[in-house]
C-alpha positions in Angstrom: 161.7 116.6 33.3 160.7 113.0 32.4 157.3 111.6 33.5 157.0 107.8 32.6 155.0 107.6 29.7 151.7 106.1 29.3 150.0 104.3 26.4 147.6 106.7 25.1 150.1 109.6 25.3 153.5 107.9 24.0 155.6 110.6 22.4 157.9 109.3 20.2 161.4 110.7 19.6 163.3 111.0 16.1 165.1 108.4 16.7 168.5 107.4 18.2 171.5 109.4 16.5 174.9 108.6 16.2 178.0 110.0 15.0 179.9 108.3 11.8 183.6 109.9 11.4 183.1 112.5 8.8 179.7 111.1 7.5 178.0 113.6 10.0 174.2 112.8 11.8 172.5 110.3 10.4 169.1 108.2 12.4 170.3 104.3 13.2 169.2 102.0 11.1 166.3 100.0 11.0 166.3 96.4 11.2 167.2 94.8 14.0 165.7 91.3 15.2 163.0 91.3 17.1 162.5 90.0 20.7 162.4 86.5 21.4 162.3 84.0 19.4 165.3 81.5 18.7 168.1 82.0 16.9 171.7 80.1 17.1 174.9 82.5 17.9 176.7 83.4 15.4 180.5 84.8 16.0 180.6 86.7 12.9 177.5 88.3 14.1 179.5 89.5 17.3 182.1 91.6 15.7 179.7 93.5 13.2 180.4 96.6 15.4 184.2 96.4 14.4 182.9 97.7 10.5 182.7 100.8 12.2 186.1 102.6 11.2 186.9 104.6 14.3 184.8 102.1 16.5 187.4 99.6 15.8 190.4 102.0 16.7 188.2 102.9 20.0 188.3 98.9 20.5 191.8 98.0 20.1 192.9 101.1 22.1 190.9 100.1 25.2 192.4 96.3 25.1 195.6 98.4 25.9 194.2 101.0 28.1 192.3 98.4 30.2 195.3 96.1 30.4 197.2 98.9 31.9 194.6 99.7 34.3 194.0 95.9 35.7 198.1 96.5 36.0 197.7 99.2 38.3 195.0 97.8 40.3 197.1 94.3 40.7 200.0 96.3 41.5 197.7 98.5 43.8 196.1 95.2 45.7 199.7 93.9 45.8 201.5 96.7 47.5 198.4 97.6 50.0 198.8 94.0 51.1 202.5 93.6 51.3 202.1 96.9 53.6 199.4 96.0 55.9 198.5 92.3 55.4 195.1 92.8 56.4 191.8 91.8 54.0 190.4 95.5 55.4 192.5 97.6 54.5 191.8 96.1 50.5 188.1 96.9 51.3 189.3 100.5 52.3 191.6 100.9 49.5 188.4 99.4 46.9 186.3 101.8 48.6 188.0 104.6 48.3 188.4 104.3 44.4 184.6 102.8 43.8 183.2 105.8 46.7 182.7 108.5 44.1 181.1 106.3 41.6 178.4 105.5 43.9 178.3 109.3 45.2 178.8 111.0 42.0 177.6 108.1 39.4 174.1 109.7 38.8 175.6 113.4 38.6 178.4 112.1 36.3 175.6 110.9 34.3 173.6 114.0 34.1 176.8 115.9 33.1 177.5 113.5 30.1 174.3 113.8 29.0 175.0 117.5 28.5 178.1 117.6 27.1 180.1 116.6 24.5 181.5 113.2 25.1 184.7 113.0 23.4 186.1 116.7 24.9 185.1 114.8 27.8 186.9 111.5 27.9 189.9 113.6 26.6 190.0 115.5 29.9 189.4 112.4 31.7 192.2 110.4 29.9 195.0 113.2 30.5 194.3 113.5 34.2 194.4 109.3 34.6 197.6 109.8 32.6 198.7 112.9 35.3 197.6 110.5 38.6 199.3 107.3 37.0 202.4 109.1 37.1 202.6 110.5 40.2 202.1 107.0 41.6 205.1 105.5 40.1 206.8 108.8 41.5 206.1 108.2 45.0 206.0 104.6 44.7 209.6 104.6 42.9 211.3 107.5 45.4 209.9 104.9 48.7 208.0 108.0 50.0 204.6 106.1 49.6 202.6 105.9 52.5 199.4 104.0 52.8 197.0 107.2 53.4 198.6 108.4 49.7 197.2 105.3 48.0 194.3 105.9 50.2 193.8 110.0 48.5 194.9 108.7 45.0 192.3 105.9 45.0 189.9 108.5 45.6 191.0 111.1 43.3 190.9 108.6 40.3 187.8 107.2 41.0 186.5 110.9 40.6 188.0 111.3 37.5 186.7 107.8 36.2 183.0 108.7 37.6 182.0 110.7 34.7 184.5 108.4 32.4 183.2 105.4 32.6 179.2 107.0 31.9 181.0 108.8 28.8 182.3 105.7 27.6 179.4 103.5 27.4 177.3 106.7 26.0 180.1 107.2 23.4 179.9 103.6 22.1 176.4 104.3 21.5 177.2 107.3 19.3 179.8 105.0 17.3 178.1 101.9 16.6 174.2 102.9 17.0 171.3 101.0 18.9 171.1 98.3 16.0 174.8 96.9 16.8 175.2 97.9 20.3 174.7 94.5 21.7 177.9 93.5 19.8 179.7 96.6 21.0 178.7 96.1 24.5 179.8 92.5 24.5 182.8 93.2 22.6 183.6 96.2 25.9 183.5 93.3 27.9 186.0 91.5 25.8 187.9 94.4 26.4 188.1 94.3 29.7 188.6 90.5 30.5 191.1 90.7 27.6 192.9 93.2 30.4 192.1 90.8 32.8 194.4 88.2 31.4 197.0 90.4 29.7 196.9 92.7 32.9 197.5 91.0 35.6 200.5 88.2 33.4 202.1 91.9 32.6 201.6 92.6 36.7 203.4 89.6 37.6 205.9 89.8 35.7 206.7 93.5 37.0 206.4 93.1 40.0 208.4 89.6 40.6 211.0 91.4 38.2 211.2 95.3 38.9 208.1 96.0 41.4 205.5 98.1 42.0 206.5 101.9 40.3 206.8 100.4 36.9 203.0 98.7 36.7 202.0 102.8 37.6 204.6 104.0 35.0 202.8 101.6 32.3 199.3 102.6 33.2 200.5 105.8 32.6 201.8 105.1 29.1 198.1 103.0 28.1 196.4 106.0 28.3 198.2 108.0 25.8 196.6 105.5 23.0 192.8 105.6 23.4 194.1 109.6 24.0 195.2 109.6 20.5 192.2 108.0 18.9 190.5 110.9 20.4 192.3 113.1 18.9 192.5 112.2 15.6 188.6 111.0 15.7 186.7 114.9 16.1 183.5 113.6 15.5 181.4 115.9 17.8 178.4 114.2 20.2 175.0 114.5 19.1 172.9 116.6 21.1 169.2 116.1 21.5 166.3 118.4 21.6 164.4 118.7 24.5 163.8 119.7 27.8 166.3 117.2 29.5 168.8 118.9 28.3 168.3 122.3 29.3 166.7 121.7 32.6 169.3 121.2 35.2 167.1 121.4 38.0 165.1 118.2 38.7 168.2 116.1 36.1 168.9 113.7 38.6 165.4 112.9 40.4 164.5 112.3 36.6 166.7 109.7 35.7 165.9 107.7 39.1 162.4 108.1 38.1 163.1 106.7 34.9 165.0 104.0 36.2 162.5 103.1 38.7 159.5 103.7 36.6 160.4 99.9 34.6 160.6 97.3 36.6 163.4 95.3 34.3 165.4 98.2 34.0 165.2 98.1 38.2 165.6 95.0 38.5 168.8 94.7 36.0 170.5 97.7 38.0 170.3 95.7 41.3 171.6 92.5 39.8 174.3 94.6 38.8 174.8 95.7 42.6 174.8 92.4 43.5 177.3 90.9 41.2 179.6 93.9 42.5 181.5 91.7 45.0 182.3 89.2 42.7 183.7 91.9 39.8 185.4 93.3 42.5 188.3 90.9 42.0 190.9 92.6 44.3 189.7 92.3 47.2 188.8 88.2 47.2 191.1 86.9 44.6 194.5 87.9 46.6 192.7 86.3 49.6 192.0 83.4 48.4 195.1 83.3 46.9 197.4 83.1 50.1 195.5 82.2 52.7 193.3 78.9 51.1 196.0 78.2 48.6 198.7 79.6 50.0 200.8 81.0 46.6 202.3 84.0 45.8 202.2 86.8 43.1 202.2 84.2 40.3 199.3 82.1 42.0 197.6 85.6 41.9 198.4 86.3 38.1 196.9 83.0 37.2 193.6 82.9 38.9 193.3 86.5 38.2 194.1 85.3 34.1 191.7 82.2 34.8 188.8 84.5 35.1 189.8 86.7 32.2 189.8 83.4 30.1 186.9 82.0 31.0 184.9 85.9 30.3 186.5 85.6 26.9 183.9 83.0 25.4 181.1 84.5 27.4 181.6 87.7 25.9 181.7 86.1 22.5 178.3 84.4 23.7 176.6 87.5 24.5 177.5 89.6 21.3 176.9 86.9 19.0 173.6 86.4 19.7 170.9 88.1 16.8 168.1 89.0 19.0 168.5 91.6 21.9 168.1 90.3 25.2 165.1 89.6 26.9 164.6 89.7 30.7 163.8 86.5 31.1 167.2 85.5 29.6 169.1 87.6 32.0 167.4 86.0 34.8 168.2 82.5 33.7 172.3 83.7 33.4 172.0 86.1 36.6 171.2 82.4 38.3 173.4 80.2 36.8 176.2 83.1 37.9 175.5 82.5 41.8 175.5 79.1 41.4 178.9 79.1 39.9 179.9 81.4 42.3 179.0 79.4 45.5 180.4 76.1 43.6 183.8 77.5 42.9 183.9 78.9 47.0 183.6 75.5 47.8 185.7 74.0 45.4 188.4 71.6 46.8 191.8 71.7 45.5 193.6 74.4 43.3 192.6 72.5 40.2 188.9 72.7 40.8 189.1 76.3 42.1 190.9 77.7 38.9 187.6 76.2 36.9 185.4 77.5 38.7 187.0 80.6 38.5 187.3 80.4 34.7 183.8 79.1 34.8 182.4 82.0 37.1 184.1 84.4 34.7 182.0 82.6 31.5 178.6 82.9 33.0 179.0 86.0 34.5 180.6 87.8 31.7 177.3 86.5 29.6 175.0 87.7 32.3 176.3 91.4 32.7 176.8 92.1 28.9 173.2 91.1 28.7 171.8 93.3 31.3 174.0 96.3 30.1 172.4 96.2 26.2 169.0 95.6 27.5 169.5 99.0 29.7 170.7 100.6 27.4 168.4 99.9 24.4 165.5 99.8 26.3 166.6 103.6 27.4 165.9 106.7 25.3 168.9 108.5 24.4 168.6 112.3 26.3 168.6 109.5 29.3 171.5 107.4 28.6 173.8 109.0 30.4 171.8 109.3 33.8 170.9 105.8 33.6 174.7 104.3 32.7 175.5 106.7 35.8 172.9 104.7 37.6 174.4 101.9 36.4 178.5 102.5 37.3 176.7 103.8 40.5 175.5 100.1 41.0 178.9 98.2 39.6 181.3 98.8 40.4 179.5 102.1 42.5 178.6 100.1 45.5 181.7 98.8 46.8 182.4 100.7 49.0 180.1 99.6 50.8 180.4 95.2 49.8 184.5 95.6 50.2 184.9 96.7 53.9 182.1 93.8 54.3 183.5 91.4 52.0 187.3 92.0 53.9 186.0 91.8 57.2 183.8 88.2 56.8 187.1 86.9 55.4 188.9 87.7 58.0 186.2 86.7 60.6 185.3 83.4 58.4 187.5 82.8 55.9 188.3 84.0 52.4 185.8 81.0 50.7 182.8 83.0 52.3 183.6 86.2 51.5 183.8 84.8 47.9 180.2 82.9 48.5 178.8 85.8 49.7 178.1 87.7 45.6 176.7 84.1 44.9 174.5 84.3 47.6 173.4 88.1 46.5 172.6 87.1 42.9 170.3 84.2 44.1 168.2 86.3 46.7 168.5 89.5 43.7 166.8 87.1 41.2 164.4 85.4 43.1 162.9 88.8 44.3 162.9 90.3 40.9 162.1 87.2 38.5 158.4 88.1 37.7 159.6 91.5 36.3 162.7 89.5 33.7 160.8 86.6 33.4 157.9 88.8 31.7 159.8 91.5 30.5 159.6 91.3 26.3 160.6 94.8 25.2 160.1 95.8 21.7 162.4 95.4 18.4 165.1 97.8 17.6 164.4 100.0 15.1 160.4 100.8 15.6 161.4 104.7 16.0 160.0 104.8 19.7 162.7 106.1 21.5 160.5 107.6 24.5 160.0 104.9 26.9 161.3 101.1 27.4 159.3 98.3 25.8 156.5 96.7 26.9 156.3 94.2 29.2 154.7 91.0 28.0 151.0 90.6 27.8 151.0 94.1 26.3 151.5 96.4 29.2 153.5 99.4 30.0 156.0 98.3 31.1 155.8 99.8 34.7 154.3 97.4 36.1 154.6 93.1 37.4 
């Protein structure tokens, strides 16, 4: 069972481990740049992790994976709201997807960090593959009813609980801690790439042959990454200790560990707080009709206006040399809300689709930022717990910000409910700015793999 660490009695691990195709175990290299300092971005710097052989493959299967998946959920968003009309029932439909993450993220963790994680996300891709397809069956033979999207949400999102910890932990494994920043920024590439190629594939199916054959698509994206998978058998490496073989006390553990460092905390309620605006499908085909009043297109383009804009901040965050400090997270969590509550009160559909593309920029940067300092400030027999921690906090806790988010636009009015993640990120920051703003952490590559860095002014990091 963890116990935070303190400075007399550090105990430090072997070191982070990853897997390299055939090339077996070997500890990650030393080497990376310290904390702080200043260095200018450098793009070639951001796409270091693609030198990894089967990384690379990983990379340019998710592009096609994630695209299908953003084609489902447009499609998804789409049909809901041709059904019912109402900005709840999109809440309900979010929340049933998102309700196991935030139920099941932190157990889904614990299980990935006890298993191997490639048997794993093959399992998980051949059931998505299963669900996608029975979805384009019911939707296709007209026998879809609204409580079936309702039970299919939810069955996927349990599937995709324990897949989207074993992804993250897997990327680890293929790149190691030294280029994870680019790998993590490059993920997020990934998925805004899907957020332009997604939802332009989603509008054109559905203006030309509807809803069944966005599923049927989805369906077919997963049979790629799948594939990689299978050729790739590099097995997880499994570390020595107690955490592993433990399973009572797992999960109090990792929310002890999590809440034991105060940036770590503080990162993993941004994250909650940035959940309504990630969770695009329930404000974007709001604002869509009912401010601007356009259709499916008009949907597809502010949808691929945020994907755009994430683009370059994605780049941004991974090209960066140093690893990210707290107080640069705070700084970007900030300058997210206030591009949030400018773009909800943006006036006319020009200045709305940059703010949108805007939003997506600065809040891509932010994110990416906070997810590499999690997870490189977190020892590896952890990882797993706390990226389950994580998905529990975005996109876990919309089940709970959708119903709200759906129900103030259609008390108020869809610009609020957009305002309202701006609003979050502010109030998030304010209250947790002493612990980013002193928050240092240590260099990669120093072997300590037991506990996060220290704060600055040479603490242990639990504390300010």
């Amino acid at each position: 069972m963890y116990r935070p660490p303190n400075r007399k009695g550090a105990r430090h691990a072997t070191g982070d481990l990853v897997a390299r195709g055939d090339n077996g175990m070997r500890p990650a290299p030393p080497g990376g740049a310290p904390a702080g300092g200043r260095s200018r971005p450098n793009l070639l710097h951001a796409f270091r992790s693609l030198d990894e052989p089967v990384f690379r493959r990983w990379f340019f299967s998710q592009i096609f994976s994630a695209s299908g998946s953003m084609t489902q959920s447009v499609a998804m968003s789409w049909l809901v709201l041709r059904m019912t009309g109402s900005g709840i029932d999109l809440g309900l439909m979010t929340s049933c997807s998102l309700l196991p993450l935030l139920l099941g993220g932190p157990w889904a963790g614990a299980l990935v960090d006890r298993v191997d994680r490639r048997r794993l996300l093959i399992v998980t891709q051949s059931l998505f593959i299963g669900l996608s397809s029975l979805l384009a069956a019911l939707v296709a033979t007209g026998t879809v009813r609204l409580w079936m999207l309702f039970l299919l949400a939810a069955v996927t999102g349990m599937v995709n609980a324990p897949d989207a910890a074993a992804r993250q932990v897997y990327v680890v494994e293929l790149v190691g801690r030294e280029r994870l920043a680019s790998a993590v920024s490059l993920y997020e590439v990934v998925l805004n790439t899907s957020r332009v190629l997604g939802p332009a594939a989603g509008g054109v199916l559905l203006a030309t042959v509807g809803e069944a054959p966005c599923f049927e698509f989805n369906a077919a994206s997963y049979l790629v990454p799948l594939a990689v998978l299978l050729v790739n058998r590099t097995v997880s490496p499994k570390y020595v200790g107690s955490e592993l073989t433990a399973r009572k006390g797992q999960l109090r553990a990792g929310f002890r560990y999590a809440w034991s460092f105060p940036a770590i905390r503080t990162c993993v309620f941004l994250a909650a707080a940035s959940g309504m605006l990630f969770n695009l499908g329930v404000t974007m085909p709001l604002l869509t009709t009912k401010v601007f009043h356009l259709g499916s297109e008009g949907y597809g383009l502010m949808m691929a206006a945020f994907g755009l804009g994430a683009l370059p901040g994605a780049l941004l965050a991974a090209s960066s040399r140093h690893r990210p400090t707290g107080r640069s997270v705070a700084w970007l969590a900030l300058g997210t809300g206030a591009c949030v509550l400018a773009t909800a009160c943006a006036i006319g559909l020009g200045f709305a689709i940059a703010g949108i593309a805007l939003t997506g920029c600065v809040s891509i940067w932010f994110i990416a930022r906070a997810n590499t300092l999690v997870q490189i400030e977190t020892e590896p027999s952890m990882r797993g717990r706390m990226m389950g921690i994580w998905n529990m906090a975005l996109p876990g806790t919309s089940p709970i910000t959708s119903p709200m988010v759906g129900w103030v636009a259609d008390a108020v009015g869809p610009r609020e409910s957009f305002g309202l993640s701006g609003v979050a990120l502010l109030v998030t920051v304010g209250l947790g700015w002493r612990s980013l703003a002193g928050y240092v952490g240590r260099p990669l590559g120093t072997g300590d793999e037991s506990k996060p860095g220290n704060a600055g002014g040479g603490g242990d990091g639990r504390r300010g």
